[in-house]
N, CA, C and O atoms as a DFTB+ gen file, in Angstrom:
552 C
 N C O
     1  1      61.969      56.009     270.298
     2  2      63.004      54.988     270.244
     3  2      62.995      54.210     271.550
     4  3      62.919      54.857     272.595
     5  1      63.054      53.086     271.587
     6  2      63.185      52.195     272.872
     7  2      64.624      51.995     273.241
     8  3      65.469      51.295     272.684
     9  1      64.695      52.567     274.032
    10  2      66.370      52.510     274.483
    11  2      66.533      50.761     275.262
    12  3      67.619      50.308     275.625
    13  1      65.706      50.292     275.336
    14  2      65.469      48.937     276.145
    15  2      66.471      47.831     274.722
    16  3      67.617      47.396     274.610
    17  1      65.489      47.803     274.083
    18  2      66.117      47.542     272.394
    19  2      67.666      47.705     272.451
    20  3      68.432      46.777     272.712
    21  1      67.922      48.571     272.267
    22  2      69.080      48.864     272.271
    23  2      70.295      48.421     273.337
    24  3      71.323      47.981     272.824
    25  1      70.245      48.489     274.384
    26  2      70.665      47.930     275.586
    27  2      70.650      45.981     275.148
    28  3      71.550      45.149     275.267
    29  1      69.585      45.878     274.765
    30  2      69.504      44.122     274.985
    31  2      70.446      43.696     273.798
    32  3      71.283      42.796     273.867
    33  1      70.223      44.358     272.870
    34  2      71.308      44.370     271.562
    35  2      72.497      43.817     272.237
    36  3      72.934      42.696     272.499
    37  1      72.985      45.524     272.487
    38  2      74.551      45.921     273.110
    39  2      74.759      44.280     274.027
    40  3      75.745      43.648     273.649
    41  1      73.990      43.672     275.048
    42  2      74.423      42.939     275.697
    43  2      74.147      41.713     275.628
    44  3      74.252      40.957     276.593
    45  1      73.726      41.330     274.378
    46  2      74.080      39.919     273.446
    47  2      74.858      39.845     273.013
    48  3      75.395      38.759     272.792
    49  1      75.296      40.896     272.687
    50  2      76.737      41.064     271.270
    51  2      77.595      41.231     272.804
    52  3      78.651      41.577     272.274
    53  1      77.848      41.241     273.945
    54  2      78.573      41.242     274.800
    55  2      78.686      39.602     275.290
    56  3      79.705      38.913     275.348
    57  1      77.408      39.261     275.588
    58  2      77.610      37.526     275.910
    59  2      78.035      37.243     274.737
    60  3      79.265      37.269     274.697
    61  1      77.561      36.992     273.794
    62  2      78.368      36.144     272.311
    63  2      79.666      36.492     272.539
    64  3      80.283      35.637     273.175
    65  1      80.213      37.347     272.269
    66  2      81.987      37.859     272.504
    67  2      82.545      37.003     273.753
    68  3      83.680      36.558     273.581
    69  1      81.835      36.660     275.165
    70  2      81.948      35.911     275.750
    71  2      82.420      34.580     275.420
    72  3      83.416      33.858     275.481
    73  1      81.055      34.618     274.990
    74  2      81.166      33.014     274.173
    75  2      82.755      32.508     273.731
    76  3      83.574      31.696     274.161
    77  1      82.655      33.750     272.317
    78  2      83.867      33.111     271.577
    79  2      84.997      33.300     272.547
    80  3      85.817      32.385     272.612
    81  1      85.119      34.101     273.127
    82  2      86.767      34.389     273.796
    83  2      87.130      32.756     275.068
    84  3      88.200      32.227     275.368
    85  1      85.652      32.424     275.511
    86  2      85.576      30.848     276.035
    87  2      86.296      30.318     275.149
    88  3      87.506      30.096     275.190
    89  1      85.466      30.081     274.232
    90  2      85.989      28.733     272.849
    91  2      87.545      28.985     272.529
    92  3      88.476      28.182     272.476
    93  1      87.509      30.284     272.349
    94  2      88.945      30.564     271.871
    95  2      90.021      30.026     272.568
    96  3      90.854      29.270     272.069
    97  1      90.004      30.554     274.143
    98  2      90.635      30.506     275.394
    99  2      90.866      28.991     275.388
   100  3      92.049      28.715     275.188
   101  1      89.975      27.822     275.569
   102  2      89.851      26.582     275.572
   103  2      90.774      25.711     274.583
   104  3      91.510      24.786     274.927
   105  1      90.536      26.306     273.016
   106  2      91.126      26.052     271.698
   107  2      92.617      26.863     272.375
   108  3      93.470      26.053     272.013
   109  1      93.218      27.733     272.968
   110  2      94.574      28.068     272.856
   111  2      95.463      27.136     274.129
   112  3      96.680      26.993     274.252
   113  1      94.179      26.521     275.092
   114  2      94.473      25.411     276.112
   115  2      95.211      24.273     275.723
   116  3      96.356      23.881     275.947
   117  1      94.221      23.838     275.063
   118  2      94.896      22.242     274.661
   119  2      94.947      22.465     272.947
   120  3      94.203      21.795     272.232
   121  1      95.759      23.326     272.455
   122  2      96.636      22.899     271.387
   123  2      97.651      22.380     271.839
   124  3      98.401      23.299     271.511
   125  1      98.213      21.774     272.252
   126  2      99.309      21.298     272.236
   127  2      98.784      19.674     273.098
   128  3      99.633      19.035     273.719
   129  1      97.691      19.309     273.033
   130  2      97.388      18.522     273.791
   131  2      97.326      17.005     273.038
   132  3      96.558      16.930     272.079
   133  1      97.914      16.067     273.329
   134  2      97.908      15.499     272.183
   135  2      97.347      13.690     271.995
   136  3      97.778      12.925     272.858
   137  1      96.518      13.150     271.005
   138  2      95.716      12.850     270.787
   139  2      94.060      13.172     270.194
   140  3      93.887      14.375     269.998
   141  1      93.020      12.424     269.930
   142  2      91.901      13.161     269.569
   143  2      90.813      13.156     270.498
   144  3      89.672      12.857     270.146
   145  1      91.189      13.552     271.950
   146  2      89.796      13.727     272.605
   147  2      89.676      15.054     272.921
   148  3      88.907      15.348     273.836
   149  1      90.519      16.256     272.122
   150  2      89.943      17.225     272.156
   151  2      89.388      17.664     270.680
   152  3      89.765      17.092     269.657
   153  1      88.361      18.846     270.684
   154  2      88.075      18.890     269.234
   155  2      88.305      20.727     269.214
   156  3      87.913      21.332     270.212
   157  1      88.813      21.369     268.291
   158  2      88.394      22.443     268.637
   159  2      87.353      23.289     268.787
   160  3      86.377      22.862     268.170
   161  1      87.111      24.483     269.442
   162  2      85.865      25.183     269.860
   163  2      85.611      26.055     269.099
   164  3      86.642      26.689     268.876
   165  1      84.561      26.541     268.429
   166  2      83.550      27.398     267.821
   167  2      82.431      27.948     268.441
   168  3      81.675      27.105     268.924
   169  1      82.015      29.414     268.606
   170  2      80.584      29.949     268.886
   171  2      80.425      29.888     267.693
   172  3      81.250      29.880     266.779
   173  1      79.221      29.837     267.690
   174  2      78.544      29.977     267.068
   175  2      76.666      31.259     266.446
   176  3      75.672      30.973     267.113
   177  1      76.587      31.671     266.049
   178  2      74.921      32.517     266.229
   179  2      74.262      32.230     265.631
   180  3      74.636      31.669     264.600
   181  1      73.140      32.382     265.828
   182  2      71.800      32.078     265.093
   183  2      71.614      33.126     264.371
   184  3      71.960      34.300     264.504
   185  1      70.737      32.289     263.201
   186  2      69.692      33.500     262.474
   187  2      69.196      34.508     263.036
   188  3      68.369      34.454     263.946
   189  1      69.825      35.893     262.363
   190  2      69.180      36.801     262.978
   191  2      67.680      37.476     262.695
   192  3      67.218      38.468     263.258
   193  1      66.986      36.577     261.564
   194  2      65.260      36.364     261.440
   195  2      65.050      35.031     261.542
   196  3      65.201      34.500     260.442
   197  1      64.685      34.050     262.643
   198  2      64.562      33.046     263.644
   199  2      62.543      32.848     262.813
   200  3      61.683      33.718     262.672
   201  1      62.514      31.632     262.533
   202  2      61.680      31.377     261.729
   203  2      60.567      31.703     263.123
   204  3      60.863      32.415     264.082
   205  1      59.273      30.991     262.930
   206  2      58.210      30.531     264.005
   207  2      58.318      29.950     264.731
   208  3      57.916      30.140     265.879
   209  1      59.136      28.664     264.151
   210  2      59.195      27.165     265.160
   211  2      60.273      28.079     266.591
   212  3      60.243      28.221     267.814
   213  1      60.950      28.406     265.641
   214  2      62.448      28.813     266.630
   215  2      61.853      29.757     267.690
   216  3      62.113      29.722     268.892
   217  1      60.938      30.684     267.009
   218  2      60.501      31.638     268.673
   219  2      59.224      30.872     269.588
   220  3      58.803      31.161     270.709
   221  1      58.812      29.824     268.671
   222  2      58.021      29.559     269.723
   223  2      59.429      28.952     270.469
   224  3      60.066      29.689     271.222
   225  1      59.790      27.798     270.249
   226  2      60.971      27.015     270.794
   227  2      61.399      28.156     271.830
   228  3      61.144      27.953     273.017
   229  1      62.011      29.299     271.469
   230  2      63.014      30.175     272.353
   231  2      61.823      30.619     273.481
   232  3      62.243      30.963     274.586
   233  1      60.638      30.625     273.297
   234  2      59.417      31.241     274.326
   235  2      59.333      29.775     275.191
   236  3      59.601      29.853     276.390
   237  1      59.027      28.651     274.720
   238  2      59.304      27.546     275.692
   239  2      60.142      27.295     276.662
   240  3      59.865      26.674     277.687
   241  1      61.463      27.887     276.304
   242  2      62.900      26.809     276.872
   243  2      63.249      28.144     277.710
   244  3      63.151      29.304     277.309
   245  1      63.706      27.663     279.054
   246  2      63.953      28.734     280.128
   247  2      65.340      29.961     279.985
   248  3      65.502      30.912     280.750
   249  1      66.200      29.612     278.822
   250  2      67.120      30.071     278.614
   251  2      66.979      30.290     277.447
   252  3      66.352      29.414     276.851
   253  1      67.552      31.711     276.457
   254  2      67.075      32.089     275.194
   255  2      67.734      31.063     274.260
   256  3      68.589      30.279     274.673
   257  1      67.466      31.083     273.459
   258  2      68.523      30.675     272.057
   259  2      68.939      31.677     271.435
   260  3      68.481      32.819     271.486
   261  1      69.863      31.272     270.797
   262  2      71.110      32.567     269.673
   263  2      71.784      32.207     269.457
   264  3      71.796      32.279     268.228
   265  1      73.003      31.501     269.922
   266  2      74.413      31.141     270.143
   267  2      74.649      29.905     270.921
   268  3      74.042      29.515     271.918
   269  1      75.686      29.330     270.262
   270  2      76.143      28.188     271.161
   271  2      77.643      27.642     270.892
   272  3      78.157      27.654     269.774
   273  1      78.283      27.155     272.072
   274  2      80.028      26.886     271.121
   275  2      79.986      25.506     271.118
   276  3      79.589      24.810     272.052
   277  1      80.396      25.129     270.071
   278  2      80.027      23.952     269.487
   279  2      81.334      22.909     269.191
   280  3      82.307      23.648     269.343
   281  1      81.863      21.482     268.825
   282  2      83.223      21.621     268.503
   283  2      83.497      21.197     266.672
   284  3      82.863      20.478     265.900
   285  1      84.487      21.866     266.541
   286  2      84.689      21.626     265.053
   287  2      84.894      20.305     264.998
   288  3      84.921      19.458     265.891
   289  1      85.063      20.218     263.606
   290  2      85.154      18.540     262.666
   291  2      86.513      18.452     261.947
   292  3      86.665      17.461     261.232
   293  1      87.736      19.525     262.046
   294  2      88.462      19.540     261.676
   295  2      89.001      18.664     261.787
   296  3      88.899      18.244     262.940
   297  1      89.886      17.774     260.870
   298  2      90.909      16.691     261.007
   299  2      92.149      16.786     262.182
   300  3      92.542      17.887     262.569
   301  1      92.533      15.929     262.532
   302  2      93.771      15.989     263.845
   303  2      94.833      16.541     262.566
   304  3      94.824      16.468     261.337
   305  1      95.679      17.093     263.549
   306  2      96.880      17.684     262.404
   307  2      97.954      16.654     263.330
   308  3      98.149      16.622     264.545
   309  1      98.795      15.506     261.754
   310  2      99.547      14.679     262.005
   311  2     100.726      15.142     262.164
   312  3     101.187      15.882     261.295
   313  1     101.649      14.736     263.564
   314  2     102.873      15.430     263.807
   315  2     103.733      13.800     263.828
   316  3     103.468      12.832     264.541
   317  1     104.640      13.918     262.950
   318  2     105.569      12.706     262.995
   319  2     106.323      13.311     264.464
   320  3     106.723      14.465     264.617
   321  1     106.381      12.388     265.305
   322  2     107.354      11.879     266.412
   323  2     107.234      10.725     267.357
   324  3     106.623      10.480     268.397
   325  1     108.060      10.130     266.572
   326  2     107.726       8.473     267.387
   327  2     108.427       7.937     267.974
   328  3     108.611       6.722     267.907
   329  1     109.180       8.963     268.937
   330  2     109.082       8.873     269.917
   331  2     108.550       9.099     271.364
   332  3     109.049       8.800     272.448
   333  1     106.981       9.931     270.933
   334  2     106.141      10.590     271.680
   335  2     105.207       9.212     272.461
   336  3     105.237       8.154     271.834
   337  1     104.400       9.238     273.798
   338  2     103.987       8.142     274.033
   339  2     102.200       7.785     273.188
   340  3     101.517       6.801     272.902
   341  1     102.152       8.677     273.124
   342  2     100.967       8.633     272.333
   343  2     101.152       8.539     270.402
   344  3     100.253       8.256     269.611
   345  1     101.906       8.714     270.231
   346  2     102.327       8.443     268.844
   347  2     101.648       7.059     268.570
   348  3     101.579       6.266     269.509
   349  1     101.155       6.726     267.382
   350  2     100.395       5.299     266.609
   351  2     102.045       4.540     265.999
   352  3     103.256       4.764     266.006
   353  1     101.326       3.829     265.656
   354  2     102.448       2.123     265.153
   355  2     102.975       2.932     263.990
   356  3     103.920       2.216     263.657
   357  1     102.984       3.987     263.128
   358  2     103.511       4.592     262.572
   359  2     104.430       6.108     262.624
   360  3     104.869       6.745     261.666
   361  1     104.535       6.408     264.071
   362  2     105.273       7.284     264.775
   363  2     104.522       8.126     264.351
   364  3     105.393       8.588     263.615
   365  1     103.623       8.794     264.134
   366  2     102.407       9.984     264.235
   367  2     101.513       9.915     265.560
   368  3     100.897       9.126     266.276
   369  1     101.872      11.360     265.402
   370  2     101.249      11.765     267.456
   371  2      99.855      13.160     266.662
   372  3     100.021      14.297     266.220
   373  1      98.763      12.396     266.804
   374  2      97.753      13.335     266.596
   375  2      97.361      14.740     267.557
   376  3      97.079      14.541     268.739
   377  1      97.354      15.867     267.129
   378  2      97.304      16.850     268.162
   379  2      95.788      17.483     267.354
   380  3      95.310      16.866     266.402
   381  1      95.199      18.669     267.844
   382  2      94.001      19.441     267.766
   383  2      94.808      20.314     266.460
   384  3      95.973      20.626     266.210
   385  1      93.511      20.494     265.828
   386  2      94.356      21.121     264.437
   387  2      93.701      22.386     264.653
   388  3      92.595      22.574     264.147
   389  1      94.412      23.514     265.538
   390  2      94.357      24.907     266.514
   391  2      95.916      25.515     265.892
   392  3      96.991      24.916     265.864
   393  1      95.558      27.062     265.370
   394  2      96.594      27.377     265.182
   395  2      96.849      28.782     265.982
   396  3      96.473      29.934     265.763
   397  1      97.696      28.155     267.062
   398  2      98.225      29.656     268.045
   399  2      97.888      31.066     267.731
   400  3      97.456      31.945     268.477
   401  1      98.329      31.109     265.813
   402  2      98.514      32.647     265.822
   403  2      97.236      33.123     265.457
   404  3      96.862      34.232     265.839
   405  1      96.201      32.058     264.431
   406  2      95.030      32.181     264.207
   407  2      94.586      32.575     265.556
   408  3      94.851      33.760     265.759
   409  1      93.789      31.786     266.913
   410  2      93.802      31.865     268.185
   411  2      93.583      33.299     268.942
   412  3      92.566      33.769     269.453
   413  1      95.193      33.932     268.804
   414  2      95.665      35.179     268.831
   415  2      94.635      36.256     267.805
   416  3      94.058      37.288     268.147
   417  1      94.652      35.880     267.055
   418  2      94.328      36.976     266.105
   419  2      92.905      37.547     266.533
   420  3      92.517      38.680     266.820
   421  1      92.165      36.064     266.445
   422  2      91.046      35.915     267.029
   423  2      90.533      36.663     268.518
   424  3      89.435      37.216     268.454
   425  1      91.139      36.706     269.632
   426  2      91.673      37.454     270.635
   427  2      91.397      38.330     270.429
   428  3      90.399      38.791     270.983
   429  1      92.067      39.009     269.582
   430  2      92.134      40.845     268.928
   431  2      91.027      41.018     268.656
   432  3      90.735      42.057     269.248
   433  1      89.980      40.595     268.006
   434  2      89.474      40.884     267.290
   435  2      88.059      40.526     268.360
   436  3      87.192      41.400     268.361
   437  1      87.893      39.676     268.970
   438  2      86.854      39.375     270.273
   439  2      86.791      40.813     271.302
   440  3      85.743      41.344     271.670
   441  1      88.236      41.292     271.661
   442  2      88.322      42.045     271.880
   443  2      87.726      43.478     271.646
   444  3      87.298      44.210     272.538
   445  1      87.762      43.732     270.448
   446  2      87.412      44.994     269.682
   447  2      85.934      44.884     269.754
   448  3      85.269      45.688     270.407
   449  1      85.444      43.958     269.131
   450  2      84.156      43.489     269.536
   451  2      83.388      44.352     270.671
   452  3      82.672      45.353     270.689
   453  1      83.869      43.517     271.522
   454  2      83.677      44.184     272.737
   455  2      83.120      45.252     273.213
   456  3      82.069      45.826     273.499
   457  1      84.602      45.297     273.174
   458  2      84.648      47.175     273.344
   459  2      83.702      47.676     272.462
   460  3      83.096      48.632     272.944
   461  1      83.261      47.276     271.010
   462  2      82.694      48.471     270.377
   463  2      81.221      47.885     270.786
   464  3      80.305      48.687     270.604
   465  1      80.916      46.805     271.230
   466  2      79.471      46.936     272.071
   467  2      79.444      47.931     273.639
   468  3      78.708      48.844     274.013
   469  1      80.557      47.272     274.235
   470  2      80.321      48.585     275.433
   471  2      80.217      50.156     275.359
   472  3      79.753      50.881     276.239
   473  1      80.820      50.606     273.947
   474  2      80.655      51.717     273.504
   475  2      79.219      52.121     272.673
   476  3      78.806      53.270     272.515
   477  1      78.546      50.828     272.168
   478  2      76.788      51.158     271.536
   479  2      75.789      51.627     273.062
   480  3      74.970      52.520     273.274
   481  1      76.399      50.450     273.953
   482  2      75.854      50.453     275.223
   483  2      75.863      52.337     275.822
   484  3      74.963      53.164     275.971
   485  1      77.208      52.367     276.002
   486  2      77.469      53.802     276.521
   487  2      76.885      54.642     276.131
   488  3      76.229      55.140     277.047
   489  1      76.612      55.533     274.437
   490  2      76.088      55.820     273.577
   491  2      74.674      55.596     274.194
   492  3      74.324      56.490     274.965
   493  1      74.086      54.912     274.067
   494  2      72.962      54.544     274.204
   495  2      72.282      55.187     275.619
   496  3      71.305      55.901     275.844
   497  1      73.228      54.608     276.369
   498  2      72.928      55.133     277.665
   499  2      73.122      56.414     278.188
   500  3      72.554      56.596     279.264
   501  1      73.740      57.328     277.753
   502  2      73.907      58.997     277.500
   503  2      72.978      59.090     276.468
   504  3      72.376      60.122     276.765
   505  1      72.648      58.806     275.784
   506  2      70.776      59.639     275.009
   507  2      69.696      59.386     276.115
   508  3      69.088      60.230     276.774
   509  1      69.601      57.970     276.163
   510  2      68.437      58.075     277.043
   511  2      68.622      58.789     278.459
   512  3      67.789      58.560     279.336
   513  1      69.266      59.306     278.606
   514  2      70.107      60.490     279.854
   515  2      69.340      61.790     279.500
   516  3      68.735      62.549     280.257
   517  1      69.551      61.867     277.921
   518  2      70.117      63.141     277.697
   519  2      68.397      63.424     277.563
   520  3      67.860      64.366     278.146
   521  1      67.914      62.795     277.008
   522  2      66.541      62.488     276.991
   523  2      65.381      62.460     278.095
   524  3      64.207      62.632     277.768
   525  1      65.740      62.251     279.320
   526  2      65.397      62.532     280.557
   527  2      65.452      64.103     280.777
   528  3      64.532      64.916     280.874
   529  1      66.772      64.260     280.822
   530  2      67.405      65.865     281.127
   531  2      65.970      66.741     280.394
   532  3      65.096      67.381     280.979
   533  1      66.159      66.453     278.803
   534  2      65.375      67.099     278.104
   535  2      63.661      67.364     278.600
   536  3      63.063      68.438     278.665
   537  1      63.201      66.094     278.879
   538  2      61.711      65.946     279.121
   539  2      61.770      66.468     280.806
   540  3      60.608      66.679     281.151
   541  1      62.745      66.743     281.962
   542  2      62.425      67.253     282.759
   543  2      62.473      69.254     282.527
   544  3      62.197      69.992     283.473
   545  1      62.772      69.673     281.459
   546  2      63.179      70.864     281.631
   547  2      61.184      71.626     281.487
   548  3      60.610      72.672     281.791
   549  1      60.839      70.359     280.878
   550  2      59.627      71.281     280.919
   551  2      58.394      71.578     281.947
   552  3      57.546      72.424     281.666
């Protein structure tokens, strides 16, 4: 077994979790921000069987490919108040269509993530331990 494998796994699935908890973090920033020059944030991953083109591509380019946070296409969510300064000639004030508790939830769940890669990692790293131990006894 290549414990190397395993390790590089564990600490993609650690940057990606990165990733999203960025996007997320960013998306729980400017909800409330209002107008459309924000869009909300998405990671995103790649195929996890990456055709030819793509590994040659990923063997070219100095930084891997996999993942990237990208911004959604979601529509502005229309908030009547016109008395807001950004509000249009029809008293609608466009904000990022980000929903706090979604956001949150999301959080939790980046979270867990996480953790249950630092725990493949750990795992991982106590065999190939244990595996040493073993091959020195002889």
């Amino acid at each position: 077994m290549d414990f190397a494998a395993v390790f590089d796994v564990s600490a993609a699935g650690m940057d990606f979790e990165r990733m999203r908890l960025e996007a997320t973090a960013a998306n729980l920033a400017n909800a409330q921000t209002s107008g459309t020059a924000f869009q909300p944030l998405r990671a995103i991953a790649a195929s996890a069987l990456p055709d030819s083109f793509d590994l040659r591509l990923a063997a070219a380019l100095p930084r891997p490919l996999g993942a990237a946070i990208v911004p959604g296409n979601a529509a502005p969510r229309m908030v009547l108040d016109p008395g807001h300064p950004d509000a249009d000639s029809r008293g609608f004030v466009a904000y990022p269509d980000v929903s706090p508790v979604s956001e949150m939830v999301r959080l939790v769940e980046i979270g867990r993530a996480y953790e249950a890669n630092v725990r493949a990692l750990g795992m991982a790293r106590s065999m190939a331990l244990k595996a040493l131990e073993i091959g020195n006894e002889r």
